[in-house]
C-alpha positions as CSV (number, residue, x, y, z in Angstrom):
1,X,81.6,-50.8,16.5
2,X,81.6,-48.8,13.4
3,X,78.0,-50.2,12.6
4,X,77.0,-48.4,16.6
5,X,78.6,-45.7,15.7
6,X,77.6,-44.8,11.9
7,X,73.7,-45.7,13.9
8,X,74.1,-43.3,16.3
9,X,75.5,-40.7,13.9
10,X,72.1,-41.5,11.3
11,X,70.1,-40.6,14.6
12,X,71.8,-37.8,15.5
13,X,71.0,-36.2,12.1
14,X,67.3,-37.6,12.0
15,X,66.4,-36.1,15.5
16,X,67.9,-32.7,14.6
17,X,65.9,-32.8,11.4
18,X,62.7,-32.6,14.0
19,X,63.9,-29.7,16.2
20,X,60.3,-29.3,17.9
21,X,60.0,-32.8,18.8
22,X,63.7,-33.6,20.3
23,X,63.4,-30.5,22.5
24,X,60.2,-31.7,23.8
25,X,61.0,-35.3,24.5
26,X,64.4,-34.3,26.0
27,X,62.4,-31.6,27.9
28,X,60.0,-33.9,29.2
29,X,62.3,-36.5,30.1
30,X,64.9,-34.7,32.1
31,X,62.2,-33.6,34.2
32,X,60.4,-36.4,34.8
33,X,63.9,-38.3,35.7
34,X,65.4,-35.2,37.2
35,X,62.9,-35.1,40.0
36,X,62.6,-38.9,40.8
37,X,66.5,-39.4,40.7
38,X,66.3,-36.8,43.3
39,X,63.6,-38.5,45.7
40,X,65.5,-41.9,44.7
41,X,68.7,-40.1,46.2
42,X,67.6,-38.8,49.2
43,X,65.4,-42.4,50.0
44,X,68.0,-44.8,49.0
45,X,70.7,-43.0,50.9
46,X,68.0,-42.6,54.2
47,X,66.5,-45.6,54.4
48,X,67.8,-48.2,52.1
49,X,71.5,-48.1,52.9
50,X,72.7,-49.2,56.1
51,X,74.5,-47.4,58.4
52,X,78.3,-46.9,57.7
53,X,79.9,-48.8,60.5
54,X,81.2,-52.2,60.8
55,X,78.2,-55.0,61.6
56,X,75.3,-52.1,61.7
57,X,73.2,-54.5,61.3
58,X,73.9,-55.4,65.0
59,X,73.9,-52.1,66.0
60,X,70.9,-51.4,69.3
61,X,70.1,-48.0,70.8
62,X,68.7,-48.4,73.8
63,X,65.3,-46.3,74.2
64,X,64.6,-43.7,76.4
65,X,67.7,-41.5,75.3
66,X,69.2,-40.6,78.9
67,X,70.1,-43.3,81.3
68,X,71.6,-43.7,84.8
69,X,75.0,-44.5,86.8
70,X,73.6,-47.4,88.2
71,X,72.4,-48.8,84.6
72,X,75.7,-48.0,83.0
73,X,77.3,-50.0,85.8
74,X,76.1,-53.0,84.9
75,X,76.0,-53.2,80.9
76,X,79.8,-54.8,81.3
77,X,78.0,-58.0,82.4
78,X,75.2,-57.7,80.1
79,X,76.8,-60.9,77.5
80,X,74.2,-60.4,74.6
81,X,76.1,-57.4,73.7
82,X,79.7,-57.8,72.0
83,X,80.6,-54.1,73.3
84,X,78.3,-50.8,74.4
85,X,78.8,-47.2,74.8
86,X,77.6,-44.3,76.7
87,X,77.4,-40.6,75.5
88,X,76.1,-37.3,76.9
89,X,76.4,-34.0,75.2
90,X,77.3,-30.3,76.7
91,X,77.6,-27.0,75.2
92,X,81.0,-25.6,76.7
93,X,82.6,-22.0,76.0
94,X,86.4,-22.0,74.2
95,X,88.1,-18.9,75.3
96,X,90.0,-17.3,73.1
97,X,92.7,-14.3,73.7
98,X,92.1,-12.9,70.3
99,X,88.2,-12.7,70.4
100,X,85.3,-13.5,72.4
101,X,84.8,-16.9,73.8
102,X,82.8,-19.5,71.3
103,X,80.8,-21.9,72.0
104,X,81.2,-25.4,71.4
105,X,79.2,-28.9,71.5
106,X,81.4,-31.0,73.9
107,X,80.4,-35.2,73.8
108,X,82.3,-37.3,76.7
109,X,82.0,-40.9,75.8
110,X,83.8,-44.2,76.1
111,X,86.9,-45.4,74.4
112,X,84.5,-48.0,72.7
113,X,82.4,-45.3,71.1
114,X,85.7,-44.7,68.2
115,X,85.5,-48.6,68.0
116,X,81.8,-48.8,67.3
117,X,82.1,-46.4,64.4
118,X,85.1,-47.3,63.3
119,X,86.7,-44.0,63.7
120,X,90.5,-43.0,63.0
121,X,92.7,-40.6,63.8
122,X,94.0,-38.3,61.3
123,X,96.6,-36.9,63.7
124,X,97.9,-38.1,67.3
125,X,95.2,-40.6,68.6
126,X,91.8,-41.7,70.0
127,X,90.9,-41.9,73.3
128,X,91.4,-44.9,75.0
129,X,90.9,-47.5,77.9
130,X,93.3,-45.8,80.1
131,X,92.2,-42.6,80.1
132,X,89.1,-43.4,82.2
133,X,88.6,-40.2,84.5
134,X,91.0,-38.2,82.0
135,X,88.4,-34.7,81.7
136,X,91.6,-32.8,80.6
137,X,92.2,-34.0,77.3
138,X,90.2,-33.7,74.1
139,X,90.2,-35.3,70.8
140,X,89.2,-32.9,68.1
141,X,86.1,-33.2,65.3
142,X,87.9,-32.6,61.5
143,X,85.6,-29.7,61.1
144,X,86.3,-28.4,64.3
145,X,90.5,-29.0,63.5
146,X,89.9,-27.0,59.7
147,X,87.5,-24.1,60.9
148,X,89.5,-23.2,64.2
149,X,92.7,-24.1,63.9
150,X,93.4,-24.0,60.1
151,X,94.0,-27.5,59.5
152,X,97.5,-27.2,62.1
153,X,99.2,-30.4,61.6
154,X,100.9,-29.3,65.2
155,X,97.7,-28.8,67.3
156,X,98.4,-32.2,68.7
157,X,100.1,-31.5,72.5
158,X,98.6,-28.2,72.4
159,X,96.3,-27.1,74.8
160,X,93.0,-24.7,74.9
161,X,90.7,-23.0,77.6
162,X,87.6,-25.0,77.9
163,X,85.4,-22.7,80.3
164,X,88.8,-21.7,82.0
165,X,90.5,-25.2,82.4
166,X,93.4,-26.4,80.0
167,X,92.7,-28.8,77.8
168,X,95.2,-31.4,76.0
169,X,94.4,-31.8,72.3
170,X,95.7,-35.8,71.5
171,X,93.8,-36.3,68.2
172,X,92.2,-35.2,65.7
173,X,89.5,-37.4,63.9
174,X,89.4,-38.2,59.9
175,X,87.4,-36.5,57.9
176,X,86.0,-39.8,56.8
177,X,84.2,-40.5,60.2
178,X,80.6,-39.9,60.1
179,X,78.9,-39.3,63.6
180,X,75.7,-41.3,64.2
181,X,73.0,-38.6,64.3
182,X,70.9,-40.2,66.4
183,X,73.3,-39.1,69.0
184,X,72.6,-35.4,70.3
185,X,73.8,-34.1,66.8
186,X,77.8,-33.1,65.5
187,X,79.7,-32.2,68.5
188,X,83.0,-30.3,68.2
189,X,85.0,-32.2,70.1
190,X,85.2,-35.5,72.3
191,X,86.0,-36.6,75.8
192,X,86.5,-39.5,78.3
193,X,83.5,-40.4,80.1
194,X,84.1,-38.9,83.7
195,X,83.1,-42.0,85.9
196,X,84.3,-40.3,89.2
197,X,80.9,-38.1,88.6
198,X,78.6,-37.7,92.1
199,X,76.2,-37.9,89.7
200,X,76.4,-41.5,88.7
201,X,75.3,-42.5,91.9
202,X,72.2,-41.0,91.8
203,X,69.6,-43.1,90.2
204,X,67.6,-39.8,89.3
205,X,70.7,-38.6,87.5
206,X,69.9,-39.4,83.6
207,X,72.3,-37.7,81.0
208,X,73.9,-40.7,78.8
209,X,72.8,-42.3,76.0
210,X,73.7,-46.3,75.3
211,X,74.1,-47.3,72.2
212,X,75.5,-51.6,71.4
213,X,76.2,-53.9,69.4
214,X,74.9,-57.4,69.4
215,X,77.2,-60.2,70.1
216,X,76.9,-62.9,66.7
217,X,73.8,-64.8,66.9
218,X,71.9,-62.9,69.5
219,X,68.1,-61.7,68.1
220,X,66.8,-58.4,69.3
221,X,64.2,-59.9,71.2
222,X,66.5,-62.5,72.9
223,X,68.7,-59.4,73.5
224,X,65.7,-57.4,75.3
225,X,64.6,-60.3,77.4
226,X,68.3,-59.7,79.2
227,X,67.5,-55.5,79.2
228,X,64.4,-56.4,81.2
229,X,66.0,-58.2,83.6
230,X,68.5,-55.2,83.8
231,X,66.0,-53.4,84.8
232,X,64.6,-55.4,87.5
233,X,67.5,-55.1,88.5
234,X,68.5,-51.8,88.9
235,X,64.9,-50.9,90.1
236,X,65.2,-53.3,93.1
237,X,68.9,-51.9,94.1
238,X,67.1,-48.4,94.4
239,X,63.4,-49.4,95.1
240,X,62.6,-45.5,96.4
241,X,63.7,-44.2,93.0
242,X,61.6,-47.0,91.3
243,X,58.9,-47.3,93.4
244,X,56.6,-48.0,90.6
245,X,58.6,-50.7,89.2
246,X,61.1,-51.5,86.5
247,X,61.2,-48.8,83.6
248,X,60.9,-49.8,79.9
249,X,63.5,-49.4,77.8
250,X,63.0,-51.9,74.8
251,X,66.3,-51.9,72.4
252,X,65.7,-50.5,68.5
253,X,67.9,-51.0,65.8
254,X,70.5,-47.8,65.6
255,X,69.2,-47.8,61.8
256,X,65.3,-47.9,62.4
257,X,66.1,-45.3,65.4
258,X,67.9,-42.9,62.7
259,X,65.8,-42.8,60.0
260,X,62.4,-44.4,61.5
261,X,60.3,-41.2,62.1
262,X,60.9,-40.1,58.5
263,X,60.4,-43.6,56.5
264,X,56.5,-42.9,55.7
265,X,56.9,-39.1,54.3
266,X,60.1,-40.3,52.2
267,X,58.5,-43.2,50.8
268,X,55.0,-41.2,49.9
269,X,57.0,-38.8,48.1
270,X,58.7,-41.2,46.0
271,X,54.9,-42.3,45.2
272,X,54.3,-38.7,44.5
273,X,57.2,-38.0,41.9
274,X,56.7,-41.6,40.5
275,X,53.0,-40.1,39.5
276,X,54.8,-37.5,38.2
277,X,57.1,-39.7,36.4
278,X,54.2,-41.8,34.7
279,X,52.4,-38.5,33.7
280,X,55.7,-36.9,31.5
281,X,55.9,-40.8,29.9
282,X,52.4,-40.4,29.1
283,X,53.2,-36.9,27.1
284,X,56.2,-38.1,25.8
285,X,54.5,-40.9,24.4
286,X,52.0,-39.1,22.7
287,X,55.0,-37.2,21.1
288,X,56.7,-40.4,20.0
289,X,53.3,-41.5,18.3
290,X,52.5,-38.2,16.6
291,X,56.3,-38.2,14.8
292,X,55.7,-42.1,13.8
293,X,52.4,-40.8,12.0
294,X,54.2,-38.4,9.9
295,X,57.4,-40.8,9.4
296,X,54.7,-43.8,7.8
297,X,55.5,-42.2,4.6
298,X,58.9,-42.2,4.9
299,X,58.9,-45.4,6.7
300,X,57.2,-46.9,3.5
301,X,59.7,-45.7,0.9
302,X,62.6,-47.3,2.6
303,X,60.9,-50.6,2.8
304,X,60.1,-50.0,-0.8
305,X,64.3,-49.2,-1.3
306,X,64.7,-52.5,0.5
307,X,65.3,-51.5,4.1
308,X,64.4,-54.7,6.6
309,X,62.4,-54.7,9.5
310,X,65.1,-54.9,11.4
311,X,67.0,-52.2,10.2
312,X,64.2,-50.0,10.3
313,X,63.8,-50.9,14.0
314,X,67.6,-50.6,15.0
315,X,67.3,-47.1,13.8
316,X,64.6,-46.1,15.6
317,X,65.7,-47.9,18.7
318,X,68.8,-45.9,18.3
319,X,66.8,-42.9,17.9
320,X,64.9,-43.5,21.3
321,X,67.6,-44.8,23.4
322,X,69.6,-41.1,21.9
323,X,66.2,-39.1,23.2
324,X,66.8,-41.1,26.9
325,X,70.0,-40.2,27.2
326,X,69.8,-36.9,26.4
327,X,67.0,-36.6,29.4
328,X,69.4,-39.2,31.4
329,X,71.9,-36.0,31.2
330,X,69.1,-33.3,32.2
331,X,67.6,-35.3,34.6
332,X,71.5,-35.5,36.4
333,X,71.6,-32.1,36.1
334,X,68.6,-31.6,37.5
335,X,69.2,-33.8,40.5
336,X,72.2,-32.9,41.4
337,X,71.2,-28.7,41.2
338,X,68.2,-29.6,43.6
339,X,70.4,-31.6,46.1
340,X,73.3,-28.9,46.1
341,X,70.4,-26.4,47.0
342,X,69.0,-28.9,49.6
343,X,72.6,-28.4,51.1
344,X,72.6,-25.4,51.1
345,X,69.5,-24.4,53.1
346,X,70.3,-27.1,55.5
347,X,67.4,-29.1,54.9
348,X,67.1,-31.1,58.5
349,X,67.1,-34.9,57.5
350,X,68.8,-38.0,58.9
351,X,71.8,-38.7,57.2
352,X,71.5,-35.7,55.3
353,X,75.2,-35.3,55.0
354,X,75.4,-38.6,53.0
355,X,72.8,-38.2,50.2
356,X,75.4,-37.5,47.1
357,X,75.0,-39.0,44.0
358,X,77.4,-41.5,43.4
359,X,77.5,-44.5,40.8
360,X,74.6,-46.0,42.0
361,X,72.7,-43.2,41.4
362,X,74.2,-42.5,38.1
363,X,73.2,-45.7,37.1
364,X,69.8,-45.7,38.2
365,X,69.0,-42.0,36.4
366,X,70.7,-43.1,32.6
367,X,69.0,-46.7,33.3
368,X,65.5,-45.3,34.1
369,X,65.6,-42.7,31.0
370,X,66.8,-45.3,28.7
371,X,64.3,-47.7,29.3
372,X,61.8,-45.6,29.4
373,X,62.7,-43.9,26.4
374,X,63.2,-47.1,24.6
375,X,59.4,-48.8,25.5
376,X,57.4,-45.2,24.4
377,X,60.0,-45.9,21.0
378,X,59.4,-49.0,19.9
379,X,55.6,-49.3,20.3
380,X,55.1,-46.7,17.6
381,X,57.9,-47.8,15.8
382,X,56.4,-51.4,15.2
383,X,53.4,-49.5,14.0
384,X,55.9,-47.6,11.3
385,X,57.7,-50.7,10.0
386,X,55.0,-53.4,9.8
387,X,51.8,-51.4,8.1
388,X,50.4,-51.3,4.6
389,X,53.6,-50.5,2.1
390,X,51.3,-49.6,-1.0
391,X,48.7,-47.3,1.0
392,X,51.2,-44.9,2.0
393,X,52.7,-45.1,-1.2
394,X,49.3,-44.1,-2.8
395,X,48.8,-41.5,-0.9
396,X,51.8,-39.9,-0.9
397,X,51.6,-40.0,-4.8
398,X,48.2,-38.7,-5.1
399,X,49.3,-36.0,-2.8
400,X,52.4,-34.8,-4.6
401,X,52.2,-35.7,-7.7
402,X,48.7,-35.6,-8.7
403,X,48.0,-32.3,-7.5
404,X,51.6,-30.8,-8.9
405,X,51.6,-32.3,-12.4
406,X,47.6,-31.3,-12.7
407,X,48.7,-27.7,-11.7
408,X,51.2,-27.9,-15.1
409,X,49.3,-29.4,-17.1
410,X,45.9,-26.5,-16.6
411,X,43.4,-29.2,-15.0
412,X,41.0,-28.2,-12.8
413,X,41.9,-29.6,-9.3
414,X,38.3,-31.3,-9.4
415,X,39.2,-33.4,-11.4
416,X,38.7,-37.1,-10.6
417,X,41.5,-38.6,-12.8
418,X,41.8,-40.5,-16.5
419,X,39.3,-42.6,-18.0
420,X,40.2,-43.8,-21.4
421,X,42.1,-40.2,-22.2
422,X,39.1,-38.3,-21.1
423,X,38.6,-35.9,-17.8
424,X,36.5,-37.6,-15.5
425,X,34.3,-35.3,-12.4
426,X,34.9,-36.9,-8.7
427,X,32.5,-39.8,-8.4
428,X,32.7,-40.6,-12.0
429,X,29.7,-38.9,-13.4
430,X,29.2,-36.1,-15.7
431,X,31.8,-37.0,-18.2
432,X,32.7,-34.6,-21.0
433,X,33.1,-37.2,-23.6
434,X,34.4,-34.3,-26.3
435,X,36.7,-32.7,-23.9
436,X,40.3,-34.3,-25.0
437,X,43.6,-33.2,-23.1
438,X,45.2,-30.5,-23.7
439,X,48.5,-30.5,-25.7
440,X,48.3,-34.2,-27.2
441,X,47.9,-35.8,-24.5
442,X,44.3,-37.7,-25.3
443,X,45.5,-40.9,-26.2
């Protein structure tokens, strides 16, 4: 540990002696990771993770969006699915004695809906299978409960005006429970599914959506082979309403139905900033290269000190993996300041709500910089440690001291060196065989 530590501390003070050079790197590298961390958080929390609910992988939404009474009827005896629901959205009006009347989302649904997404209650309870026909009592959204009624733990029992009528309050959801957007957006509040509806025996009369989960072992395509017959079904009990025969309503996985329409932009974009990506490695490589030229010398006198390979390397490993993390850390930043302003100009997306970043995430932006940081390293770095050791030696004592000591000593920078105590011209001719050195130094 002492040996990691006294390695990073030697880096430390070798990338601050190149001020220019750590800037830019870091510079380059938070970008280039700050902008695919944020593409990466966005996709892998669209498309790549599934849906937060028990078995989504099971989970069907039946096409079409808006299906009839006579349909809804008959999913109880549908056996491919373990359990189904049905929901249908309406904006209402709350009337309030303090203000003028606002206006809500209002979703009616069955008592398997909360079971579905696993919802809980945070006060009172869900709705449930004895409350069929119940239009009179509500159960409340979290963000509905904390906006309107100031998180009141004693709203449950209460009652409000819903377009006049009185309304009993029996729950209120947790904030944990994340609606399914594919379902006519966030609705304020929830309530029972009103059966006794003329409606439902109309077959004209669409206005639910059915969404289902597969009983275990049942394939999708097994599962729409019972949906057609369904249909046949329901289209010969009403053969006026259907007189062109059966509809089509092919089941979709809930997950493909969410995020489907969006997969192709999301994924070209990643493409995009993973060009981008590739071009700031490019740059940063070239900066990597251009410091390992002008270390060579230095490189050279260490070796000459005795300084392995290998420590050579492990220092300049540590100096790349310090330049990754550094742009690990902008690159969060940089992430996490784009997706707070994605949230804040309500960027429409599926799932939008859930794109944080998280440990995944985190893991993915500091793994990314680090390895990339570390490959652009070490190839120059190989180049540093395993050249010529006497050719940058040479130079660098032709270029210091040669021209230094010839300044104090009154030769002309011309000249080409010693030969037997005598000045020699560059390229060895036109020697002055009487001139002798100044000061004693001839032989």
């Amino acid at each position: 540990m002492k040996d990691v530590v006294r390695g990073f501390g030697l880096a430390v003070r070798s990338l601050r002696k190149a001020p220019t050079f750590t800037a830019a790197t870091i510079l380059l590298m938070a970008l280039g990771v700050g902008v695919v961390t944020t593409v990466f958080t966005i996709v892998d929390h669209v498309l790549f993770r599934p849906l937060p609910y028990p078995a989504a992988e099971r989970l069907v939404y039946l096409t079409n969006g808006s299906h009839n009474g006579p349909t809804l009827e008959r999913l109880d005896a549908v056996e491919v699915f373990d359990s189904w629901t049905a929901t249908s959205s309406v904006d209402v009006n709350l009337w309030r004695v303090d203000g003028d009347p606002l206006r809500l989302s209002r979703m009616e649904t069955t008592p398997a809906f909360f079971t579905l997404f696993a919802a809980r209650p945070q006060l009172g309870r869900l709705i449930v299978d004895a409350d069929r026909d119940r239009v009179d009592i509500a159960v409340l959204t979290h963000a509905f409960w904390r906006d309107v009624f100031g998180s009141d733990p004693g709203v449950v029992g209460t009652t409000m005006l819903i377009d006049g009528e009185p309304i009993e309050i029996v729950g209120v959801l947790s904030e944990e429970f994340v609606h399914p957007s594919r379902l006519e957006g966030q609705p304020h509040f929830y309530r029972p599914l009103e059966w006794s509806n003329p409606g439902f025996e109309n077959p004209g009369y669409h206005a639910h959506s059915v969404t289902a989960r597969l009983a275990a072992g049942v394939s999708l395509e097994q599962a729409n082979q019972r949906i057609d017959r369904l249909e046949a079904e329901v289209a010969a009990a009403h053969p006026d309403y259907y007189s062109e025969g059966p509809q089509d309503w092919p089941l979709v996985s809930l997950h493909d139905t969410t995020v489907g329409y969006v997969r192709g932009s999301l994924l070209l974009l990643l493409g995009a900033v993973g060009l981008l990506l590739l071009d700031a490695c490019v740059n940063v490589a070239h900066l990597f290269m251009a410091r390992s030229l002008a270390r060579t010398r230095e490189m050279a006198v260490r070796r000459a000190m005795g300084a392995g390979t290998r420590n050579l390397l492990e220092q300049l490993t540590t100096e790349s993996l310090v330049v990754g993390l550094a742009g690990g850390a902008g690159g969060l930043l940089i992430a996490k300041l784009v997706l707070t302003l994605l949230r804040r100009w309500t960027v429409e997306l599926p799932r939008g709500a859930d794109v944080t970043i998280d440990l995944r995430v985190f893991l993915v932006c500091f793994g990314l910089s680090a390895l990339t940081a570390l490959i652009l390293g070490l190839l120059p770095a190989f180049r540093s440690v395993r050249g010529d050791l006497q050719a940058p030696l040479r130079a660098g004592g032709r270029g210091i001291s040669g021209g230094r000591r010839k300044e104090r000593a009154g030769l002309p920078e011309w000249s080409g060196g010693l030969r037997g105590g005598r000045l020699a011209r560059p390229g060895g001719v036109g020697r002055a065989p009487d001139a002798q050195l100044p000061g004693g130094y001839g032989d």
